[in-house]
C-alpha positions as CSV (number, residue, x, y, z in Angstrom):
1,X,-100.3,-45.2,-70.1
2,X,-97.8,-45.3,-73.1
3,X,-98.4,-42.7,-75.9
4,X,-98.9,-45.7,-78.2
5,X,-101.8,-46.7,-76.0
6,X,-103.1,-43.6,-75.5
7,X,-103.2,-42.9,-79.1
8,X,-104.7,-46.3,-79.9
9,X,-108.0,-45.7,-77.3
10,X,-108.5,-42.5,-79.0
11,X,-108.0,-43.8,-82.8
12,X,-110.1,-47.4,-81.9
13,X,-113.2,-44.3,-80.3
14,X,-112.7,-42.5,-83.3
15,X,-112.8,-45.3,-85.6
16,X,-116.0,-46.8,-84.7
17,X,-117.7,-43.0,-84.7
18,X,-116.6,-43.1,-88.6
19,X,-116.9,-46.4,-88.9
20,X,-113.6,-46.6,-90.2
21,X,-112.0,-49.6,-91.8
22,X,-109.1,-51.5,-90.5
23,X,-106.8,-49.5,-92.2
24,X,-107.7,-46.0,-91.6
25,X,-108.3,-46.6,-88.3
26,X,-104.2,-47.9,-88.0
27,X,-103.6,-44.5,-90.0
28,X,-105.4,-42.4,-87.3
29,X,-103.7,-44.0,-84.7
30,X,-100.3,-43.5,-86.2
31,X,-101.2,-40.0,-87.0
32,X,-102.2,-39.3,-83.4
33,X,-99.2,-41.3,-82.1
34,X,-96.9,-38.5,-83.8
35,X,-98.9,-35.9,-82.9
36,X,-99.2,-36.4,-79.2
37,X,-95.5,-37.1,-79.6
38,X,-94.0,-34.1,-81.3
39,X,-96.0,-32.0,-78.5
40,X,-94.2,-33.7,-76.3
41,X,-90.8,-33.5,-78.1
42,X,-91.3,-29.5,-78.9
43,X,-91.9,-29.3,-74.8
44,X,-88.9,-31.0,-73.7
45,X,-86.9,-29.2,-76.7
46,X,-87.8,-25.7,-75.9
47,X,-87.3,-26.0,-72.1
48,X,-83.6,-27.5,-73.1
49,X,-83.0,-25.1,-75.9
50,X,-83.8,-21.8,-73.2
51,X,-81.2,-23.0,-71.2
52,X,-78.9,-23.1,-74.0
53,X,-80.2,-19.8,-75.1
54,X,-80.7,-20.6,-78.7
55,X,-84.8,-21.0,-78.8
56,X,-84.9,-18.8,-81.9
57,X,-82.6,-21.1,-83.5
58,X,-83.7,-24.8,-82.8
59,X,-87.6,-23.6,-82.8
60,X,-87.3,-22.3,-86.5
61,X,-85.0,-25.4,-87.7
62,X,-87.7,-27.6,-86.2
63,X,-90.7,-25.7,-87.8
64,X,-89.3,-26.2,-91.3
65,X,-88.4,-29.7,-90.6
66,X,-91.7,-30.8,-89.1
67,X,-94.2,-28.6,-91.9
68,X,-91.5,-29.9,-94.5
69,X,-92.1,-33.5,-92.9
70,X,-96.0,-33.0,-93.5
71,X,-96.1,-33.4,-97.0
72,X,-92.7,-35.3,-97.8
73,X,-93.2,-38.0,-95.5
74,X,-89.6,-39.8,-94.3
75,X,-89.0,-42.7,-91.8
76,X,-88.9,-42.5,-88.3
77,X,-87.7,-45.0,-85.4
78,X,-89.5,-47.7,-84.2
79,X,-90.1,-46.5,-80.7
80,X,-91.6,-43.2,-79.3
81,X,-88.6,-42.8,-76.9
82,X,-86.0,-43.5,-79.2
83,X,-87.6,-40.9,-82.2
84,X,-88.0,-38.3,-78.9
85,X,-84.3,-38.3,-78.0
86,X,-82.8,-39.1,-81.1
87,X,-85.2,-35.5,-82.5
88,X,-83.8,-33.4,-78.9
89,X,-80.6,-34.2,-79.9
90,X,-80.7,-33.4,-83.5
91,X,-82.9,-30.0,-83.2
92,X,-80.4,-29.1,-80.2
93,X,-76.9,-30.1,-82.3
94,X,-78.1,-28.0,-85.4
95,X,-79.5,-25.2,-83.2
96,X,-76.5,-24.7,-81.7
97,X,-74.6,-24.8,-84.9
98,X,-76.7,-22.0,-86.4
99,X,-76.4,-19.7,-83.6
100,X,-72.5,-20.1,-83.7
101,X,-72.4,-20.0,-87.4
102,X,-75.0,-17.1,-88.0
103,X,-72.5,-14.3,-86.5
104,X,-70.0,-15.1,-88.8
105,X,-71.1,-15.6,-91.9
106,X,-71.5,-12.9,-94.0
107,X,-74.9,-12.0,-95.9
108,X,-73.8,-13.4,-99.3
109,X,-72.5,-16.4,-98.1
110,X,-76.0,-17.2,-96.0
111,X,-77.8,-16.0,-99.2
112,X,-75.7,-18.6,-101.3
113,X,-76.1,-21.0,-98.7
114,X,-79.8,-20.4,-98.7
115,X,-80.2,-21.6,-103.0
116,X,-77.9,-24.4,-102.4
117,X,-79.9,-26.0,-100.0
118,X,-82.8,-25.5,-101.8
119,X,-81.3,-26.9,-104.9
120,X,-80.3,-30.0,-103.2
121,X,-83.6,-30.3,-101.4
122,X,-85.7,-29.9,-104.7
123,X,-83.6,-32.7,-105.9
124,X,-84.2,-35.0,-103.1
125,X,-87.8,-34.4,-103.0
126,X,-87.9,-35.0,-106.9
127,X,-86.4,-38.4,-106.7
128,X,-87.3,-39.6,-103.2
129,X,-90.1,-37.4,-102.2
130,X,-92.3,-39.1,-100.3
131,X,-91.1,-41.2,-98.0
132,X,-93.6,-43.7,-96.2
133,X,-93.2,-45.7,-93.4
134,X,-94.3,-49.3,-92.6
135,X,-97.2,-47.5,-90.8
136,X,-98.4,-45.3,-93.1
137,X,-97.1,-46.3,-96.8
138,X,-98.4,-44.2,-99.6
139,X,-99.2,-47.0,-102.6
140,X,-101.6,-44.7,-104.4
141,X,-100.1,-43.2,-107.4
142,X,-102.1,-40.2,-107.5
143,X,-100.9,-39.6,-103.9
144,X,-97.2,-40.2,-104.4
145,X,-97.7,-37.6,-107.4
146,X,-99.6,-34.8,-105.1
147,X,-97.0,-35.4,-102.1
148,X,-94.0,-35.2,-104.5
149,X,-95.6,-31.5,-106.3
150,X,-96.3,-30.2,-102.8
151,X,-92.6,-30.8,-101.6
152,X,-91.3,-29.0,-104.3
153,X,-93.5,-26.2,-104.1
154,X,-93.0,-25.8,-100.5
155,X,-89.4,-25.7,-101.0
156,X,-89.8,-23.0,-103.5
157,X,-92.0,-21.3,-101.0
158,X,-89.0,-21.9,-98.1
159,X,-87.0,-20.2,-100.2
160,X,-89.0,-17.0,-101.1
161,X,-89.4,-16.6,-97.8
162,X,-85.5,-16.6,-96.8
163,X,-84.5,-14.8,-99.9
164,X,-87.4,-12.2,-98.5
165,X,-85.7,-12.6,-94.8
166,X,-82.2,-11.2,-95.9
167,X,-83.4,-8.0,-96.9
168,X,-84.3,-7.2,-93.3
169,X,-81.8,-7.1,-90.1
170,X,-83.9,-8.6,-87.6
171,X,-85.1,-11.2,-90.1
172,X,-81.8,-12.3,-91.5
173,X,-80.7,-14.6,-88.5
174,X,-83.4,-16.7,-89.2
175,X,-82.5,-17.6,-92.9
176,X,-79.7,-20.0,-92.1
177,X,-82.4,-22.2,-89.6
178,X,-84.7,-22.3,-92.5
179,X,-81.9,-23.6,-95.0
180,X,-81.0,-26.2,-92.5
181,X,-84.6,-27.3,-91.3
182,X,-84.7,-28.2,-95.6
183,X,-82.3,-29.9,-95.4
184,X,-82.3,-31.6,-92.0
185,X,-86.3,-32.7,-93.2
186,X,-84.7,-34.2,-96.8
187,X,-82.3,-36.0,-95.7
188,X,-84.7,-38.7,-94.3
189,X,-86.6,-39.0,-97.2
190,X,-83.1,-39.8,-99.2
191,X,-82.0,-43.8,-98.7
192,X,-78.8,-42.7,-96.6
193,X,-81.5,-41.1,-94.4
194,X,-83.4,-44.3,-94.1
195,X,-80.3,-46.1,-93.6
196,X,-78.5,-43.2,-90.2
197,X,-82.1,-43.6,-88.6
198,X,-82.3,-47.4,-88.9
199,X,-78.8,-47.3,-87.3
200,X,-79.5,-44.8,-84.6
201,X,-82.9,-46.6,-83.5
202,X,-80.4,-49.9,-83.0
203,X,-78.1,-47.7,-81.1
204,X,-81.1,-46.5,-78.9
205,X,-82.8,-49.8,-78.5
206,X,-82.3,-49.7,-74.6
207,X,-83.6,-53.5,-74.6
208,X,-81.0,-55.0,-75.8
209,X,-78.6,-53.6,-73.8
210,X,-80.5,-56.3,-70.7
């Protein structure tokens, strides 16, 4: 049994408990969908990123994505296999390039990376915050609005937390990850965002390669 199907048994059961309408009951089973998914993308992650040895890294990057992703929505691929090794591959890459970069950066230059990133991701979120999907598209105004403020307060909250993180040795390492998990999380809510993951869910559609 697929993930998609699995999620749709449990969304159809829990839609005739509510007695959900046709549309919530497509919302829970996308919801679940990603859910059961990311478990199984943050297993296969972690197991690959303790080989590489850089866990701290790519578990932090993916945390500020994926709570980032909660409230500022952004598109996803088509497929569950295609968004599972299209996300290993991004939270690996960027992991890696945090815990080569981290060493040699200097704490001024991670704390002016740190308010750049914010900068630019409080400026994403302000004009593109959030993103919906075909799934699950936000059309209430009052939503978009309440989406939009949470972004941008949770950004500002990302970065107390990091400007909080330098003043402490054991806590600095993990500014940098934070800075990029903004980032990483804003980019798909921005048009060229839409536009890489479109292309990379062609790339990875296996099927036409028959």
């Amino acid at each position: 049994m697929s993930i998609h199907e699995l999620a749709v048994k449990i969304g159809s059961y829990l839609g005739r408990e509510i007695d959900a309408d046709p549309s919530q009951e497509l919302r829970m089973v996308f919801g679940l969908e990603l859910f059961l998914g990311d478990i199984i993308k943050l297993i296969f992650i972690t197991i690959l990123a303790y080989f590489l040895a850089i866990i701290p890294e790519v578990l932090t990057i993916m945390a500020a994505a994926c709570i980032l992703r909660m409230v500022s929505g952004g598109e996803h691929c088509s497929a569950y296999y295609r968004c599972l090794i299209g996300g290993v591959l991004c939270f690996l890459l960027l992991g890696w390039m945090v815990h080569s970069l981290n060493p040699l950066l200097s704490t001024q230059f991670i704390i002016l990376t740190a308010i750049i990133c914010f900068l630019l991701a409080e400026i994403i979120f302000w004009k593109y915050a959030p993103g919906d999907t075909e799934n699950k598209p936000i059309t209430d105004e009052a939503d978009q609005t309440r989406f939009k403020k949470l972004s941008l307060l949770l950004g500002l909250l990302y970065l107390i937390i990091m400007i909080t993180f330098v003043g402490f040795a054991s806590l600095r390492p993990f500014v940098l990850p934070i800075a990029v998990g903004m980032m990483e999380q804003a980019f798909t809510v921005t048009p060229w965002g839409y536009s890489f993951l479109h292309y990379v869910d062609h790339i990875l559609d296996f099927d036409k390669w028959n």
